[in-house]
N, C-alpha and C positions, 0 to 999 in steps of 0.2 A: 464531351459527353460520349462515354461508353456505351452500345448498346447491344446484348449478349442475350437473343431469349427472349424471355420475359425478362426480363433485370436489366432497370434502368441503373447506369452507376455514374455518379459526376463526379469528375477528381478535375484538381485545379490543376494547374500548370506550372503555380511555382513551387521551388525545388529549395531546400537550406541545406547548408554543410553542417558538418558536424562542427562541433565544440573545437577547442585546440586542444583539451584535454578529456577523452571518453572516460569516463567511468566505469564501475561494472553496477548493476543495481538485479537485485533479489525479488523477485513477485512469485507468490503462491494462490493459487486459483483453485476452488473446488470444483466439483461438478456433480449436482444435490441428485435423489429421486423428486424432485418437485421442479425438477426440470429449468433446474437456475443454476450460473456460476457465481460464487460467491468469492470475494469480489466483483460483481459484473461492472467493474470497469478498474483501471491504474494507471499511470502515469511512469513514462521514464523518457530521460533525455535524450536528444538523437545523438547516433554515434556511441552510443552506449553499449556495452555488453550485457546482455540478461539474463538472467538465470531461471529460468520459469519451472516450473514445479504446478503442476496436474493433479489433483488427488482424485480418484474416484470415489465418490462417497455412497453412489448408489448399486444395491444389491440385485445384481439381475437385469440390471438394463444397462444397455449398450449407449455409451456414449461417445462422441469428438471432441475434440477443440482444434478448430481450424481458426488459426490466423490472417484475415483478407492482408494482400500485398500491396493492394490499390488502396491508396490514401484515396482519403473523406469519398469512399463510397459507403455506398448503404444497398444491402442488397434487400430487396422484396419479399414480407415474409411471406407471400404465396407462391412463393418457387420452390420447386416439389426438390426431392433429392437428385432425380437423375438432371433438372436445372442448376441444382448446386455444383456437383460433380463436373455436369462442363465446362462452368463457369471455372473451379477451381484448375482443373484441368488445363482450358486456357489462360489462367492468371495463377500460376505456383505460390501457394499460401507462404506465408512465413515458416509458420507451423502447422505441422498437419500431427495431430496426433489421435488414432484409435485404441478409446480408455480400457474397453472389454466391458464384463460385465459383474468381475470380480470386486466387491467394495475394499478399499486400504490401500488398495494399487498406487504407488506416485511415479509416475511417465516424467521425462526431465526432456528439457529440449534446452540451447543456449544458442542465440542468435545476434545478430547488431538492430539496434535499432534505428530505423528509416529514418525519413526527413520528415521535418515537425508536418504535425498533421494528427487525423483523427482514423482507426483504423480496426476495424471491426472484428469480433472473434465468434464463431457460432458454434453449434453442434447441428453436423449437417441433419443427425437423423434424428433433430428435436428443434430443428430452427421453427415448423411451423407451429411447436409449441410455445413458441419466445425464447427460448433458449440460448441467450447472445449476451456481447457485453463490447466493451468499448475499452482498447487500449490508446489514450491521447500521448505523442509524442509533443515534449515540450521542450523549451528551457527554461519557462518559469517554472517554480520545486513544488510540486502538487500541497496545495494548504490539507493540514492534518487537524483531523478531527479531536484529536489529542493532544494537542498544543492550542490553548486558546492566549486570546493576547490579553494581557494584566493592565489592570487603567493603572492612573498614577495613583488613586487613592488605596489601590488595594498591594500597592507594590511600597507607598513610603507606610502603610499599616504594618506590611511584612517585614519593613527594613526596623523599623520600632520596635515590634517584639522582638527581633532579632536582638535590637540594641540593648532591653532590658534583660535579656537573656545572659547575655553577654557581660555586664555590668554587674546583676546577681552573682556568676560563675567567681568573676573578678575579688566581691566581698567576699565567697566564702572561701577562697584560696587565698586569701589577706588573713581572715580571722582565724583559721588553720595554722598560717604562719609565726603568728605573733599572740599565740595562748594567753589569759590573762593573766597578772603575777600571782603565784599559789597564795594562798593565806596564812600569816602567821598559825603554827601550831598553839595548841594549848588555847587559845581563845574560841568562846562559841559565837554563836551569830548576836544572843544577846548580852555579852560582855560586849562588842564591839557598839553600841547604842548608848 
């Protein structure tokens, strides 16, 4: 147990290595006027390279994103700015970035990613308004909101139409092939009756 200030922070003790293969992985973060990061939270492997991208979205207000360095701490949101600042101070963020107050801005920062753990991001000069989020380093692959899993009934439904789709294509590329034989000339439909 860490204790800086008012700021209680508890980080564990154990430590993981990275992967045998790092990645590189891509995360973009807003930072709204309603005083939220959107995403307020993402996920990347340890050992990982990241690519982080900041957008400022808001017109006229100054904002951060500071990355804490201390795993699975949680800092206090009643700790004022010049409490943050020590604290960062004594605990070098990952990322420190000041957005300004310009909206459109994207601030780039690329860094490695720590040992699995959970790892807090704020804006120092809106932390007491919530203004935070959670980046969890993992090795399991963050489940995605946009991939749901398929039961078997709606996956052998899909394989069926598929199959009739496919079967259709097949007749009409057959009956294409093999035109019916023309008709005698000179006979009408009812001479042939």
């Amino acid at each position: 147990m860490v204790v800086l200030g008012s700021m209680l922070h508890v980080a564990t003790g154990v430590t993981a290595a990275a992967g045998p293969a790092a990645n590189t992985e891509y995360v973009n973060v807003s930072a709204t006027s309603s005083f939220s990061f959107v995403p307020s939270s993402f996920t990347v492997e340890p050992g990982a390279t990241v690519h982080l991208a900041v957008t400022q979205l808001a017109n006229g207000i100054n904002h951060t994103f500071t990355l804490n360095s201390v795993r699975n701490a949680t800092i206090p949101s009643g700790d004022s700015e010049s409490q943050l600042y020590t604290y960062f101070h004594a605990h070098p963020p990952l990322v420190n970035l000041t957005l300004g107050t310009t909206a459109g801005k994207v601030f780039t920062k690329t860094f490695t990613a720590p040992a699995v753990g959970t790892y807090q991001f704020i804006c120092i000069v809106h932390f007491a308004d919530g203004m935070e989020g959670t980046m969890t380093v993992s090795t399991t692959p963050p489940s995605s909101s946009s991939t749901t899993p398929v039961s078997p009934l709606e996956l052998g439904l899909g394989l069926g139409i598929t199959a009739v789709v496919v079967a259709a294509v097949v007749v009409v590329v057959l009956v294409r092939r093999h035109p019916r034989e023309p008709e005698p000339r000179g006979r009408s439909r009812r001479d042939r009756r």
